[in-house]
N, C-alpha and C positions, 0 to 999 in steps of 0.2 A: 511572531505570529504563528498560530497552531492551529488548527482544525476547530471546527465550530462545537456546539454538543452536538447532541445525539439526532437533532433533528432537521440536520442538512438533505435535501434529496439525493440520490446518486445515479449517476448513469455510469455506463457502464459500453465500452470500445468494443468495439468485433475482435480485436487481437487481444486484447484481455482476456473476453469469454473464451476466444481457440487456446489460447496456452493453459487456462484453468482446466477445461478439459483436458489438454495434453497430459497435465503436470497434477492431476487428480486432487483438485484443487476445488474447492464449492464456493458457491456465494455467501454459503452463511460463515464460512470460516473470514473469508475476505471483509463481509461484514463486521464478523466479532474482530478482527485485528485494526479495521479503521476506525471503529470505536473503543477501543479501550487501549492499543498498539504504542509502542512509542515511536514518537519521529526521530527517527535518529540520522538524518540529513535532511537537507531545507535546501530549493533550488530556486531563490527569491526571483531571478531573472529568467525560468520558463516562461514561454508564450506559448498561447496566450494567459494562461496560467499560472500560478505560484505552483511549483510542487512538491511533495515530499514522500520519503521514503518511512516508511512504518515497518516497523519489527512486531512482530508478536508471535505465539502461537496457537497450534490447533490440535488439541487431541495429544498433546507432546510432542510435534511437529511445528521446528522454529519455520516463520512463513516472514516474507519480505511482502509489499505492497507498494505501489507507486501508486500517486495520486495526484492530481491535476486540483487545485481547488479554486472553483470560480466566487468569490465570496460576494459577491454583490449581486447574485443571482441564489444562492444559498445551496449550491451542488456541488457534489465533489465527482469527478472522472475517474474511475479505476480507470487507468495505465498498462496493469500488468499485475501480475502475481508469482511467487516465486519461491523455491526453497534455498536460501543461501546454500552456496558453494563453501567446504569446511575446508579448500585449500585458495579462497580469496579472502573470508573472512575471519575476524578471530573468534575463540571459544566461544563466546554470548551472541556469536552475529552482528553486532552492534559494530562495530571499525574492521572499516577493509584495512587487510594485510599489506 
């Protein structure tokens, strides 16, 4: 199971929004990465949620994304956002170390 198309609605967590700001980080980048990003871990047993981890990037800037996805309501939750740590993860971001 993956992320729906393009035209899920999304909301969006208060601690989400504070770290984007922290971590200068926009919506539209978070946007562009939960649509086209890859999932590269799946947490089938989140609650209430399914969720997943997205990779992508922004501007040449690899960006992580956590995502809560409620599919029977057709929303997804940013979680969070994030620039991978380049001494947790390996070269591509993709597999933690």
């Amino acid at each position: 199971m993956g992320l729906p198309d393009k035209s899920f609605n999304v909301e969006w967590r208060i601690h989400a929004l504070q770290q984007m700001i922290t971590r200068n980080i926009s919506r539209k980048d978070v946007l562009d990465i939960v649509h086209s990003g890859e999932i590269i871990e799946s947490y089938p047993n989140d609650l209430p949620y399914p969720g997943f981890l997205i990779m992508g990037s922004s501007q040449g800037r690899p960006l992580h994304v956590v995502v809560a996805h409620a599919e029977e309501i057709n929303t997804v939750y940013v979680i969070t956002a994030y620039e991978p740590d380049k001494l947790k993860w390996d070269e591509r971001f993709r597999r933690r170390k």
